[in-house]
MIMAR-737255 format. One record per residue: residue in three letters; x, y, z of N, C-alpha, C in turn. Coordinates in steps of 0.02 Angstrom, whole numbers, padded with zeros to 5 digits, always signed. Atoms other than C-alpha are relative to their C-alpha. Example, Ala and Ser with C-alpha at 12.3 -4.5 7.8 and 13.67 -1.06 7.14 Angstrom:
<pts>
ala+00045-00059+00000+00615-00225+00390+00045+00060+00000ser-00042-00059-00003+00684-00053+00357-00039+00055+00037
</pts>
This chain:
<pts>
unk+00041-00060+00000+00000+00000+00000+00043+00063+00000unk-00045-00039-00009+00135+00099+00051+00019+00039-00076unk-00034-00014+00060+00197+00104-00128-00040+00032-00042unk+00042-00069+00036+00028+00194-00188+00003+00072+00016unk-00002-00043-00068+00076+00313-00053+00045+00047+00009unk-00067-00013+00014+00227+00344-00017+00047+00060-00034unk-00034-00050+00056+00331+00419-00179-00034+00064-00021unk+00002-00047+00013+00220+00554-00193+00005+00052+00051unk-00017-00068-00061+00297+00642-00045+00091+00018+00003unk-00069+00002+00025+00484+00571-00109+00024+00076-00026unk-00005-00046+00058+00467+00700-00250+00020+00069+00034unk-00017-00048-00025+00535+00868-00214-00031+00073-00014unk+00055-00060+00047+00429+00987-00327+00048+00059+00018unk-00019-00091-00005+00553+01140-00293-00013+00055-00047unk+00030-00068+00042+00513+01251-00423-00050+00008-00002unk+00078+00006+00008+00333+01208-00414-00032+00049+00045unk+00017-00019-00039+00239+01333-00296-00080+00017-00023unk+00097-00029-00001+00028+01376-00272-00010+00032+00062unk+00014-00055-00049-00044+01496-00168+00038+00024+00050unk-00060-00029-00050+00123+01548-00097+00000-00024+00051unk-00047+00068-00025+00184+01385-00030+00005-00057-00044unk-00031+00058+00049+00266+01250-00102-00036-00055-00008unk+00031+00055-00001+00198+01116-00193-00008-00057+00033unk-00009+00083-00039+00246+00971-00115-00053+00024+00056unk+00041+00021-00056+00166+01032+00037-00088+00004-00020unk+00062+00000+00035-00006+01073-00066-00004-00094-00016unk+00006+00067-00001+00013+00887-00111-00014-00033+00033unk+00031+00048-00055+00037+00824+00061-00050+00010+00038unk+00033-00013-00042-00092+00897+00133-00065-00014-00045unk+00037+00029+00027-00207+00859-00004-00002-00090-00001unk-00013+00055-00019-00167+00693+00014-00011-00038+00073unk+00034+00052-00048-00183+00654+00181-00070+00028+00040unk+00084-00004-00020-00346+00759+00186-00041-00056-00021unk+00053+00036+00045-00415+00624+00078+00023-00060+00050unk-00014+00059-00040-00322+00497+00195-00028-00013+00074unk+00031+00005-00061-00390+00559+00336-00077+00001+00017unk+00071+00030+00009-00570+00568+00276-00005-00067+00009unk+00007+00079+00019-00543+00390+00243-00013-00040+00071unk-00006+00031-00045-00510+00362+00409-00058+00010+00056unk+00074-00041-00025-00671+00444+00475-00051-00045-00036unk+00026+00045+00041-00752+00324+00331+00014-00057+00039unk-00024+00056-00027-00658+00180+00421-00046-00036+00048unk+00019-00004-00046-00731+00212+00583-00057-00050-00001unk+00047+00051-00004-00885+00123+00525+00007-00036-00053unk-00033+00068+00045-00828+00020+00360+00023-00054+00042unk-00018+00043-00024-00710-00063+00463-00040-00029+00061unk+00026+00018-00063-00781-00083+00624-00059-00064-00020unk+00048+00053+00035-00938-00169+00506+00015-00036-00039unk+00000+00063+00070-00848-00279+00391-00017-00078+00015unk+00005+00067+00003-00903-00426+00347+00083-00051-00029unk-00032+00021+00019-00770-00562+00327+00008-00004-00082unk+00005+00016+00054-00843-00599+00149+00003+00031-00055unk+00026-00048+00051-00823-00443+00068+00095+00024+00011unk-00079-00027-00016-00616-00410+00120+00026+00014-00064unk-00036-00006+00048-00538-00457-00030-00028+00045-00059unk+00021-00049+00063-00639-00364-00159-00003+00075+00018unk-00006-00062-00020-00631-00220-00040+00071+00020-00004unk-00090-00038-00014-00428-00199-00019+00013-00011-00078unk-00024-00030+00059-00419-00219-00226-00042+00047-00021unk+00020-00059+00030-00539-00090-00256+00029+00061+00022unk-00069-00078-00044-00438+00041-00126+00035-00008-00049unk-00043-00009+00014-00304+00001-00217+00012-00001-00087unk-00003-00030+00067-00341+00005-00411-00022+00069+00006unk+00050-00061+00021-00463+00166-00386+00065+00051+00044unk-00035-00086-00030-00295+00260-00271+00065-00005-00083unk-00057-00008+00051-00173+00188-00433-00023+00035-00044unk+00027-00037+00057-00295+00280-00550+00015+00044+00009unk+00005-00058-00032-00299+00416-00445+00092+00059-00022unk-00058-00023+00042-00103+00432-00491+00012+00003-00071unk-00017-00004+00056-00117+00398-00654-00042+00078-00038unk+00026-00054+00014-00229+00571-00674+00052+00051+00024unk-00048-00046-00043-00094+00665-00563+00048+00000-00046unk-00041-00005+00059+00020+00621-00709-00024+00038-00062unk+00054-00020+00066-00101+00661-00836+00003+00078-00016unk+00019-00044-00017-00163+00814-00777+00042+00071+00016unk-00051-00020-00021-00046+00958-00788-00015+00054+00050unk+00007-00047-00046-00002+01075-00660-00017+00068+00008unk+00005+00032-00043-00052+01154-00569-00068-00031+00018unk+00071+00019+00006-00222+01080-00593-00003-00045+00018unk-00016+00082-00023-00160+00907-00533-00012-00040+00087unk-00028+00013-00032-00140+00932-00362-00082-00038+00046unk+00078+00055-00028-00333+00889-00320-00016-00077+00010unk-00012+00071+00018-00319+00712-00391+00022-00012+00051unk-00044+00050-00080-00205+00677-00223-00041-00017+00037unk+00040+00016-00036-00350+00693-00131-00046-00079+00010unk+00035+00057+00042-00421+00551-00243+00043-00079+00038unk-00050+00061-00040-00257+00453-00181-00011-00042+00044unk+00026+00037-00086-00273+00444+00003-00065-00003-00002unk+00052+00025+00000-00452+00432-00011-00001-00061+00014unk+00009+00063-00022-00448+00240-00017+00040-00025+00034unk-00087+00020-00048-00284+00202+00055-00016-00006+00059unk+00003-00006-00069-00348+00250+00222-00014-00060+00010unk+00043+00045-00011-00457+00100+00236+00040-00071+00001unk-00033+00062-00003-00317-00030+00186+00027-00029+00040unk-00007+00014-00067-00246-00053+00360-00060-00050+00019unk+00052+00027-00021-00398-00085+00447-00034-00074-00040unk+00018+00077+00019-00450-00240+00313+00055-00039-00001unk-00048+00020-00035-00275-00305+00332-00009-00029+00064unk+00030+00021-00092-00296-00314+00525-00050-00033+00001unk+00039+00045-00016-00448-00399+00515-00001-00050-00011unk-00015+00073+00029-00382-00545+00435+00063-00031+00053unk-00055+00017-00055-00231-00554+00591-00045+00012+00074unk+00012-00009-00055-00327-00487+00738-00035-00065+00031unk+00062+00067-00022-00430-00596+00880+00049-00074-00009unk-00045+00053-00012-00281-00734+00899+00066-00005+00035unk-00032-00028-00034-00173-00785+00996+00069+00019-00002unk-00068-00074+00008-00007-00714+00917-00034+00039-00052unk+00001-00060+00050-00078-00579+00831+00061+00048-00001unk-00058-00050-00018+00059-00473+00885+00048-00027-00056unk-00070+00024+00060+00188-00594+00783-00009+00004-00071unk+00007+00002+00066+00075-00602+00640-00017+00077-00050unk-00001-00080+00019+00064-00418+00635+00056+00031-00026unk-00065-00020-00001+00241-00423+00610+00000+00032-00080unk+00000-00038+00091+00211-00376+00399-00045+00045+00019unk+00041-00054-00011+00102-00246+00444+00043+00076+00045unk-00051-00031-00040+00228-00160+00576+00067+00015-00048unk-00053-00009+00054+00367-00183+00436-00016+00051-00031unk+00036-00054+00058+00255-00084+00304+00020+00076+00040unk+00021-00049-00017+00212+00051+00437+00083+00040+00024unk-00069+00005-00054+00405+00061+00515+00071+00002-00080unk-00052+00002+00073+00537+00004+00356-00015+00045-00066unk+00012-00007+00058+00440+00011+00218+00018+00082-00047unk-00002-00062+00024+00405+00207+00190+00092+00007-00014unk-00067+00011-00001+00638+00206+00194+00006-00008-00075unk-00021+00052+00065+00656+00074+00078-00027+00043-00063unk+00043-00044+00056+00518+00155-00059+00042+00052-00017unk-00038-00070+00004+00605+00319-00032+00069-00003-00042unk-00054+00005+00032+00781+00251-00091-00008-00046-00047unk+00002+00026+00058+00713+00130-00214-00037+00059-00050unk+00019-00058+00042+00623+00287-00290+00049+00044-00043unk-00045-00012+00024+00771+00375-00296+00047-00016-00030unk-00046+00043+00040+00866+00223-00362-00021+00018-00083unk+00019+00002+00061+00723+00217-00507+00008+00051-00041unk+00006-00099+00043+00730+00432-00553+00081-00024-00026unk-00062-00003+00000+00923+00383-00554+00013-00036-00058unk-00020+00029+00049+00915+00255-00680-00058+00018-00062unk+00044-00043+00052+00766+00344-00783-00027+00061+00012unk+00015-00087-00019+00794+00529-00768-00050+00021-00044unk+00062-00023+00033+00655+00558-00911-00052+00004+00028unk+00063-00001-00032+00527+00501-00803-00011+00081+00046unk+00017-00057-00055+00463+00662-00710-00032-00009+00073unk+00001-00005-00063+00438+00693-00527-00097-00012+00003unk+00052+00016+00005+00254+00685-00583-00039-00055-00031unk+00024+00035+00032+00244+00545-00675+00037-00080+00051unk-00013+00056-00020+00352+00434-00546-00031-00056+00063unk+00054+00032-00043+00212+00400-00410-00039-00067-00038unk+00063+00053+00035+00115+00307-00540+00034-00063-00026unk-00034+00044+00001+00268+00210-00599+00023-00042+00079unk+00004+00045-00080+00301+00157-00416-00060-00037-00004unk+00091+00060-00020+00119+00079-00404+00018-00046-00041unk+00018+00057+00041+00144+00006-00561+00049-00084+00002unk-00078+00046-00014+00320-00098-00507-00029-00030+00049unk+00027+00051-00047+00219-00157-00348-00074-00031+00000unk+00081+00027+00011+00047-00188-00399+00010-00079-00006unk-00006+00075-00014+00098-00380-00438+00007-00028+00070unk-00002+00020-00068+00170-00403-00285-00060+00016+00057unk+00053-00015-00055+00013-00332-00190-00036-00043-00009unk+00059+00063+00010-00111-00454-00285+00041-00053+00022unk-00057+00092-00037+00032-00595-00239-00028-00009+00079unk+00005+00023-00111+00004-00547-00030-00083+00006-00008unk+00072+00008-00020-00175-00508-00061-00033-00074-00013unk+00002+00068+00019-00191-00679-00161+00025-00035+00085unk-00008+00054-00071-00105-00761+00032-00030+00031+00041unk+00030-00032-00055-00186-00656+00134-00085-00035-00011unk+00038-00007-00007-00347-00727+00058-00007-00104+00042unk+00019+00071-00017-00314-00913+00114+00017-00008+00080unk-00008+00010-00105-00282-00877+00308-00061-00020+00016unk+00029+00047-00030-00381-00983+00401-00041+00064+00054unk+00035-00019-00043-00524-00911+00520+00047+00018+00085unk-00039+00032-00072-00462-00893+00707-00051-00043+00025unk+00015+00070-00045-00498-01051+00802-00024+00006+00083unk+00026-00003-00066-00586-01084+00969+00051+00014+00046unk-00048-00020-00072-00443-01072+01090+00021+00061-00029unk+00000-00071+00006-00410-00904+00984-00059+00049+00029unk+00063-00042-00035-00585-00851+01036-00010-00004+00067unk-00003+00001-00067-00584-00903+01202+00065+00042+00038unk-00029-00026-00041-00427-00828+01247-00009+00070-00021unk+00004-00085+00027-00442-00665+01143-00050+00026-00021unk+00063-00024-00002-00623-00643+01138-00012+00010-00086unk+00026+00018+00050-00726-00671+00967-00019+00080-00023unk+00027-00032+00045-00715-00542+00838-00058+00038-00029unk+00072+00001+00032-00870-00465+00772-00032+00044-00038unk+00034-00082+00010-00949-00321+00661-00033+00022+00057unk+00026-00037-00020-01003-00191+00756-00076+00033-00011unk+00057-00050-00010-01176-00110+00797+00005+00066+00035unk-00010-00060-00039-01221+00051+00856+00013+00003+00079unk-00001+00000-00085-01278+00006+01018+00083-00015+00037unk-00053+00001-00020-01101-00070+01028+00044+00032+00014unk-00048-00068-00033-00999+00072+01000-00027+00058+00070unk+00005-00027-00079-01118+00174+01130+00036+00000+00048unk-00010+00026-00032-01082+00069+01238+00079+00009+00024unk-00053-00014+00008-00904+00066+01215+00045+00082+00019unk-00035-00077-00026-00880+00267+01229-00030+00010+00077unk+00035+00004-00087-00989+00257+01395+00046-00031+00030unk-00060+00019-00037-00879+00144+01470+00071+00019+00012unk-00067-00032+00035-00709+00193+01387+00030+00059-00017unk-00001-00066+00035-00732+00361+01344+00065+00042+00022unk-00039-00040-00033-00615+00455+01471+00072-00014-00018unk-00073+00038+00046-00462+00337+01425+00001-00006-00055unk-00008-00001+00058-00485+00329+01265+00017+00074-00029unk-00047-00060+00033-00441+00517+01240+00041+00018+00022unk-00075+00006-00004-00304+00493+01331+00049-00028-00047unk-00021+00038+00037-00249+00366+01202-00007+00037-00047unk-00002-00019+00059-00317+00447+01065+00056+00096-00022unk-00050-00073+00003-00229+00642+01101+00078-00027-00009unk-00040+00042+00039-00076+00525+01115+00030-00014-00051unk+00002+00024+00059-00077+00457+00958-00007+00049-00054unk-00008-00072+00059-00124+00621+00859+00065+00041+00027unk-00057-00041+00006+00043+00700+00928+00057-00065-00044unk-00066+00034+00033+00152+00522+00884-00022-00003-00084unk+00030-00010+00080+00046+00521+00710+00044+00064-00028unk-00019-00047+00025+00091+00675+00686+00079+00022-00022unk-00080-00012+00025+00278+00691+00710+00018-00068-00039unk-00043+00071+00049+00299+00502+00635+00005+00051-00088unk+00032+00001+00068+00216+00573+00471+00039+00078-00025unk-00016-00046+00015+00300+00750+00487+00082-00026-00018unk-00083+00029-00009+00483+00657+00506+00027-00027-00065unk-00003+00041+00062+00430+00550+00335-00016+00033-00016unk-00018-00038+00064+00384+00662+00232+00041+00058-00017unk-00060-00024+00022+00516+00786+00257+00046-00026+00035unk-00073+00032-00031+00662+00670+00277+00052+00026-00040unk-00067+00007+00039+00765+00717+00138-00011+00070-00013unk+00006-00073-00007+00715+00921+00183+00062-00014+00057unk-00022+00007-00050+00785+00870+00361+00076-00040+00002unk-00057+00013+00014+00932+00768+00306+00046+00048-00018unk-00031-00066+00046+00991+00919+00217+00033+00032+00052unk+00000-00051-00053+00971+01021+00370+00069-00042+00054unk-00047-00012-00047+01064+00943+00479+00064-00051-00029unk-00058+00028+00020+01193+00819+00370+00000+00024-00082unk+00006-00039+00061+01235+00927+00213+00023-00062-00067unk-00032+00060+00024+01334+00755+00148-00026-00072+00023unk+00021+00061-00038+01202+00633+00199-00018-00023-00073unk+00000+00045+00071+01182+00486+00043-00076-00034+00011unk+00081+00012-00014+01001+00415+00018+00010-00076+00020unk-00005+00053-00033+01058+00255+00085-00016+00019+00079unk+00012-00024-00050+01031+00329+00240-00082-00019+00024unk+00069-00001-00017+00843+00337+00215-00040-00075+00035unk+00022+00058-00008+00815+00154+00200+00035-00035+00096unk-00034+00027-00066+00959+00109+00361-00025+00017+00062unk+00047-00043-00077+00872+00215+00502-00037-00042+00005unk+00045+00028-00020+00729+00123+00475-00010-00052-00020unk-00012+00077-00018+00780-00036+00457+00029-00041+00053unk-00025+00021-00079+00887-00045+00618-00061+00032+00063unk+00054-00007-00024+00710+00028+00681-00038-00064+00010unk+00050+00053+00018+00614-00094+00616+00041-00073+00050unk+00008+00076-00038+00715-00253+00702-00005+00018+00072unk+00009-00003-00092+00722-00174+00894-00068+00006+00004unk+00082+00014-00027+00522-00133+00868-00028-00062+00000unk+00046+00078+00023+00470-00298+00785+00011-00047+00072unk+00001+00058-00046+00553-00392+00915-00019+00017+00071unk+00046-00024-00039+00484-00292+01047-00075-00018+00002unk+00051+00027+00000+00314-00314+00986-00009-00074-00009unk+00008+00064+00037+00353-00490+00922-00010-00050+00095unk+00005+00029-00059+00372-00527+01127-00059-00011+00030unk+00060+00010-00040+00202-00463+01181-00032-00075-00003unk+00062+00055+00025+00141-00625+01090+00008-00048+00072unk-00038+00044-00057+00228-00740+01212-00033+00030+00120unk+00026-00003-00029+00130-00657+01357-00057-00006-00005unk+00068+00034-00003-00028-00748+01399-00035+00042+00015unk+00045-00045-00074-00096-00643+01546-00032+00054-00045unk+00040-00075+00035-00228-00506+01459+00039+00062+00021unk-00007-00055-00048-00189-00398+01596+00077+00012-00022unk-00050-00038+00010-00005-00393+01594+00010-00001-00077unk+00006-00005+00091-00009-00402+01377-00027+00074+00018unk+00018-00059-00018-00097-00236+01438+00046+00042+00005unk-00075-00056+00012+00031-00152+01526+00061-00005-00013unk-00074+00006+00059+00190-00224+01420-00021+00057-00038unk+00000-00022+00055+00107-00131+01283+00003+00068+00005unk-00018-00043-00022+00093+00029+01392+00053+00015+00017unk-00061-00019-00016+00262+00009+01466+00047+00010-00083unk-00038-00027+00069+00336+00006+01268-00012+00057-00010unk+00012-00085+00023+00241+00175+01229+00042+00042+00054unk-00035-00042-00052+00316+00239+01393+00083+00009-00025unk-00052-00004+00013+00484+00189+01337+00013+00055-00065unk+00010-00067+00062+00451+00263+01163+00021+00048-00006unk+00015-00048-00005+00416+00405+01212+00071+00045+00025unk-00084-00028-00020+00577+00428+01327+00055+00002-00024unk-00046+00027+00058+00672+00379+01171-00008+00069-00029unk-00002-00053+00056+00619+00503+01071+00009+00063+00035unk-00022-00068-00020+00627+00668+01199+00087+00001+00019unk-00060+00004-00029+00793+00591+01276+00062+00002-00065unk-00055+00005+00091+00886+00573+01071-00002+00059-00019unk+00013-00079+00016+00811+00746+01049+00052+00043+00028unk-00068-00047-00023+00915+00817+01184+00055-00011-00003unk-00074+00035+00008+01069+00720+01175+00019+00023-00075unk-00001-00010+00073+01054+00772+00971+00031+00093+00021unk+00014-00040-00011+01031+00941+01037+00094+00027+00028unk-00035+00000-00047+01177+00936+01166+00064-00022-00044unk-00067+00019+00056+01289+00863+01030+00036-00070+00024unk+00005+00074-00053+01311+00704+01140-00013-00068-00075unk+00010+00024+00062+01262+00615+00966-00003+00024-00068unk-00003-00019+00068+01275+00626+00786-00049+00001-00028unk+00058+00003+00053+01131+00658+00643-00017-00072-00006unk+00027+00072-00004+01124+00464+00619-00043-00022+00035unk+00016+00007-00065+01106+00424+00781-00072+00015+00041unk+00050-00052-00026+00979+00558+00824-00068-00043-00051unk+00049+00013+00023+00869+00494+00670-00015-00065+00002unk+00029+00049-00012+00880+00320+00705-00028-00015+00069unk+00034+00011-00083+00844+00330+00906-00079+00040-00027unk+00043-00026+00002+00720+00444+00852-00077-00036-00030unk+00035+00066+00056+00637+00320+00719-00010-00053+00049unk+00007+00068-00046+00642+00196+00852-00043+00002+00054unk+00047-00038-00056+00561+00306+01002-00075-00013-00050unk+00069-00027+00072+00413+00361+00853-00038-00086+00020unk+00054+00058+00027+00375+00174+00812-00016-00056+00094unk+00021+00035-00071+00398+00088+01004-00056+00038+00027unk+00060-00004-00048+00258+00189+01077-00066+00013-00079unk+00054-00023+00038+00154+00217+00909-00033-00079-00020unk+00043+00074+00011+00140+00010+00850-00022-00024+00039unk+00027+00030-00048+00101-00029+01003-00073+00006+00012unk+00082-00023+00006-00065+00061+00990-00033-00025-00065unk+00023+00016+00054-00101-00004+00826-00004-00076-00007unk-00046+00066+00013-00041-00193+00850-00021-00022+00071unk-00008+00043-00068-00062-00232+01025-00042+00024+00063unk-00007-00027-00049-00113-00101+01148-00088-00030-00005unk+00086-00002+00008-00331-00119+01080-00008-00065+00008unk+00012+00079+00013-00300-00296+01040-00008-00035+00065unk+00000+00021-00042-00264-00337+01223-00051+00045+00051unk+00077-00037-00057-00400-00215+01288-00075-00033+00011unk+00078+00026+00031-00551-00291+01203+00034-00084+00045unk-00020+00044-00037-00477-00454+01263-00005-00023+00088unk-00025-00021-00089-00439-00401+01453-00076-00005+00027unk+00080-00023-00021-00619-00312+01473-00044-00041-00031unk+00044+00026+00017-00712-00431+01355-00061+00047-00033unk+00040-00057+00024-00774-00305+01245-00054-00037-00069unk+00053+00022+00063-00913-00332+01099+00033+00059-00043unk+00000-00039+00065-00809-00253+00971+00068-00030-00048unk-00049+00047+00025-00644-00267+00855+00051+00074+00000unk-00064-00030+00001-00463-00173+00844-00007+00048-00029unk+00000-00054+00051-00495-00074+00670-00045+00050+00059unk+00028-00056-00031-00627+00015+00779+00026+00037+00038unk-00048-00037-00060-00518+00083+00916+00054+00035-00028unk-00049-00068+00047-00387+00131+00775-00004+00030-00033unk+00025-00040+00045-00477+00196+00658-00027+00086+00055unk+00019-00055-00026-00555+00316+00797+00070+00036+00027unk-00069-00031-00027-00353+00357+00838+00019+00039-00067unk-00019-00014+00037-00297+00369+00668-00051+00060-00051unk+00043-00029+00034-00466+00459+00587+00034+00109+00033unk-00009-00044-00008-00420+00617+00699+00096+00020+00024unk-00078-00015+00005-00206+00586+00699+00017+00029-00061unk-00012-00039+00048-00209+00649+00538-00028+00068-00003unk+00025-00059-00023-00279+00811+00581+00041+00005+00020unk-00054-00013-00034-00130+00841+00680+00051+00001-00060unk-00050+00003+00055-00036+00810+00526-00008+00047-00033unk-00018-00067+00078-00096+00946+00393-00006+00050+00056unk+00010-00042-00050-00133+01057+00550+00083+00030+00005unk-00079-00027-00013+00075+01044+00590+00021+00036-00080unk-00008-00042+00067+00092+01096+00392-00037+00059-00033unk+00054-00082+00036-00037+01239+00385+00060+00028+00046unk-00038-00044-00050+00074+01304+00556+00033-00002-00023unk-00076+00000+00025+00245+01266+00466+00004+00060-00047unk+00010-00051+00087+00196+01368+00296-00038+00089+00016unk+00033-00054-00046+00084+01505+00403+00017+00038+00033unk-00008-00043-00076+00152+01549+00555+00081-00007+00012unk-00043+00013+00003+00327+01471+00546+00046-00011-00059unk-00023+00023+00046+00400+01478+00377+00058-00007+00006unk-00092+00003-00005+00579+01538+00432+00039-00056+00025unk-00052+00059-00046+00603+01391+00550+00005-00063-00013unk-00039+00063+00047+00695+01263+00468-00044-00086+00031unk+00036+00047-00006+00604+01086+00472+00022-00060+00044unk-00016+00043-00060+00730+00995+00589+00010+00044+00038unk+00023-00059-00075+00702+01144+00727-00055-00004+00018unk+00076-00013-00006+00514+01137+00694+00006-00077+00029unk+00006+00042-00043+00551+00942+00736+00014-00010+00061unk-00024-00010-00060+00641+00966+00874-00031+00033+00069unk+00057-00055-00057+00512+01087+00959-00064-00047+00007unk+00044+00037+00011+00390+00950+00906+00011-00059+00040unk-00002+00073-00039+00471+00820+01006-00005+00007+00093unk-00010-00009-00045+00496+00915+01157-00080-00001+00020unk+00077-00038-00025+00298+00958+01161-00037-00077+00010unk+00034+00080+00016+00258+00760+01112+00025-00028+00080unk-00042+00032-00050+00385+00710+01260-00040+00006+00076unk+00034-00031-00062+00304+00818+01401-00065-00026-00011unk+00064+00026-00012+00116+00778+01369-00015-00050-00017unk+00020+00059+00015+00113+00617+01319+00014-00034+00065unk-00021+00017-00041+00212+00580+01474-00065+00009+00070unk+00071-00017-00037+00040+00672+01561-00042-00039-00001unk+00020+00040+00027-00062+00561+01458+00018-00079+00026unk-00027+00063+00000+00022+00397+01488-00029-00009+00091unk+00032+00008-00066-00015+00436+01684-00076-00018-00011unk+00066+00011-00009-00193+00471+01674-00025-00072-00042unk-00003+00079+00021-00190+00324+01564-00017-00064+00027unk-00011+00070-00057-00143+00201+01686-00022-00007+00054unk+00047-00003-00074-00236+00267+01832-00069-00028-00020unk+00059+00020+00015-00408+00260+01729-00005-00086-00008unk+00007+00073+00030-00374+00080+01661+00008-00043+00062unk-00002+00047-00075-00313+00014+01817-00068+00003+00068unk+00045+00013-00047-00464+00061+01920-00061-00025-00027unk+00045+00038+00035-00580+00014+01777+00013-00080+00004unk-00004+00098+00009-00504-00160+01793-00020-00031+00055unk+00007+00067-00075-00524-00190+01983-00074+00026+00001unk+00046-00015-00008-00683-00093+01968-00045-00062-00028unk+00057+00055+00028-00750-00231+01860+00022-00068-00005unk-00043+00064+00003-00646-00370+01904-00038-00059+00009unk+00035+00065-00005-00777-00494+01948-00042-00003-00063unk+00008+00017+00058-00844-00493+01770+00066-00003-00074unk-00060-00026+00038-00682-00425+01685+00076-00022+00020unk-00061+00028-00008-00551-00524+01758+00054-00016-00049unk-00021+00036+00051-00405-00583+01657+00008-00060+00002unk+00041+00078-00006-00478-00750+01575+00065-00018-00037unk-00034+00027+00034-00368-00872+01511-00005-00083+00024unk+00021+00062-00011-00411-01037+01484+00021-00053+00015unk-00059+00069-00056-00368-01195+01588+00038-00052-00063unk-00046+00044+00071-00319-01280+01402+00046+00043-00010unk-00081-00026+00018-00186-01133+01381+00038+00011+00053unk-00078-00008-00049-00101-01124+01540+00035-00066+00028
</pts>
């Protein structure tokens, strides 16, 4: 999915400018307006899917966002930049049917592991195979190479969507220990914000600051490389977040290996906690000169994804589980991710608006300190609410686990 995605934030558009700011950022923000509708769309798509309708749903996202590029090529500038909207439009939604084919078992966490790759490596890799491809076909234009990216991975997507469609149901001791799956009703979600409500915007404010700087970090990486390593090589892009990608995976790859609801609970809190101290503590040490540009962007890349997959991968999965909820995962991230992107074109109206002079690894830097402090607020009230919701309802809400798995 990534690869419908992605390359059109690679591109650099410098000479390009509309309404006195630069294209690119007219792009990204068209883009993940349409991504973040999607995710507002999600909210009840996913939450209601039927098993039987997956696969014809994740290839229609994904021919109708490759069209969507092939008009952005088409279409010259600057009349083009609408079409992006067209992009992220479906894109949003591909997560969430993904996940529903892993969640509700009992390693989801491990089998989440291609999903955590995508969200963590992938965007890297794309970035320097993009720049590999402009490198070996400079004709192609900066507008025409989004659509060639799709078109180089489109096989390979019908290949995982083709295995993705023969996974097996989850199985009774998956349902018994991790509570049975289910579309959603209204009454359900009610229900759900009545109970949940107070913690859940702890979680969700959260998540719209790590959304935000993950997504501000990726799409200007190779603004921010500039800034602070004038001689940095685009091999770079892909290495950060690949020595990311193995300390998160195997981080999350552990939760699986804990049975207990409850503590699968707060592992997945204590990772965001760590996260979090990753990413303000690399900030200042970056700051302090204590470390190098590398350094800084791979601790940083590493903070970002330890407290952000955890909420996406693990943290809902073992809630609904714990409490014995009547609902499913996409719902809980879709309601994170529907308003984390808001935080995203929000930080790029303020960058272009109110902050143009201040260079984009300063504007991160001020961004991490603000993420560091209130999330750290957050993460308390967090753990106070959840923990008294658990003993509060512990004689229905205990953590179950069944005398066949222990």
């Amino acid at each position: 999915m990534y690869a419908f995605r992605k390359p059109l934030s690679t591109g650099v558009y410098t000479s390009y400018t509309l309404f006195g700011i630069g294209y690119k950022t007219c792009i990204i923000i068209s883009q993940v307006l349409g991504y973040m509708l999607s995710k507002f769309i999600g909210i009840k798509v996913i939450s209601e899917l039927r098993a039987s309708v997956r696969i014809r749903l994740i290839m229609m996202l994904i021919l109708s966002s490759h069209a969507a590029l092939l008009l952005f090529a088409l279409i010259p500038y600057p009349y083009n930049f609408p079409v992006v909207f067209l992009n992220g439009l479906p894109l949003g939604m591909v997560w969430g049917v993904v996940f529903s084919f892993l969640e509700g078992r009992r390693y989801t966490e491990v089998l989440s592991i291609g999903l955590s790759i995508s969200i963590i490596a992938a965007s890297g890799i794309l970035k320097t195979i993009y720049l590999q491809v402009q490198e070996w076909f400079p004709m192609v234009s900066e507008f025409w190479m989004p659509f060639v990216m799709g078109l180089i991975f489109l096989p390979l997507f019908c290949l995982f969507v083709g295995m993705l469609s023969v996974i097996p149901p989850p199985g009774e001791a998956d349902k018994a220990l991790r509570c049975e799956r289910i579309p959603m009703t209204r009454e359900d979600k009610k229900l759900v914000y009545k109970k949940y409500g107070w913690g859940l915007v702890s979680i969700i404010l959260m998540y719209i600051m790590l959304s935000t700087l993950r997504d501000f970090r990726d799409n200007f990486s190779r603004e921010i490389w500039s800034e602070i390593d004038p001689h940095w090589q685009k091999a770079v892009l892909a290495q950060t977040e690949v020595l990311s990608t193995v300390i998160v995976l195997v981080s999350i790859a552990l939760l699986s290996f804990i049975r207990s609801n409850l503590k699968g609970f707060w592992a997945s809190i204590s990772l965001i906690t760590a996260g979090v101290l990753i990413t303000g503590g690399s900030t200042w040490m970056f700051e302090m000169k204590m470390i190098g540009s590398f350094n800084w962007m791979f601790l940083l890349g590493t903070g970002l994804f330890l407290a952000y997959m955890p909420i996406q991968v693990a943290l809902f999965e073992r809630m609904i589980a714990l409490f014995r909820i009547r609902a499913n995962a996409g719902f809980f991230v879709y309601l994170c991710d529907a308003t984390g992107y808001a935080g995203s074109v929000g930080i790029l109206i303020y960058k272009e608006f109110f902050a143009r002079d201040t260079s984009w690894s300063l504007m991160m830097i001020h961004f991490c300190y603000l993420l560091f402090s209130l999330s750290l607020v957050l993460l308390l009230f967090t753990v106070i609410f959840f923990r008294k919701k658990y003993y509060r309802e512990k004689s229905y809400t205990a953590d179950y686990t069944p005398a066949a798995l222990t």
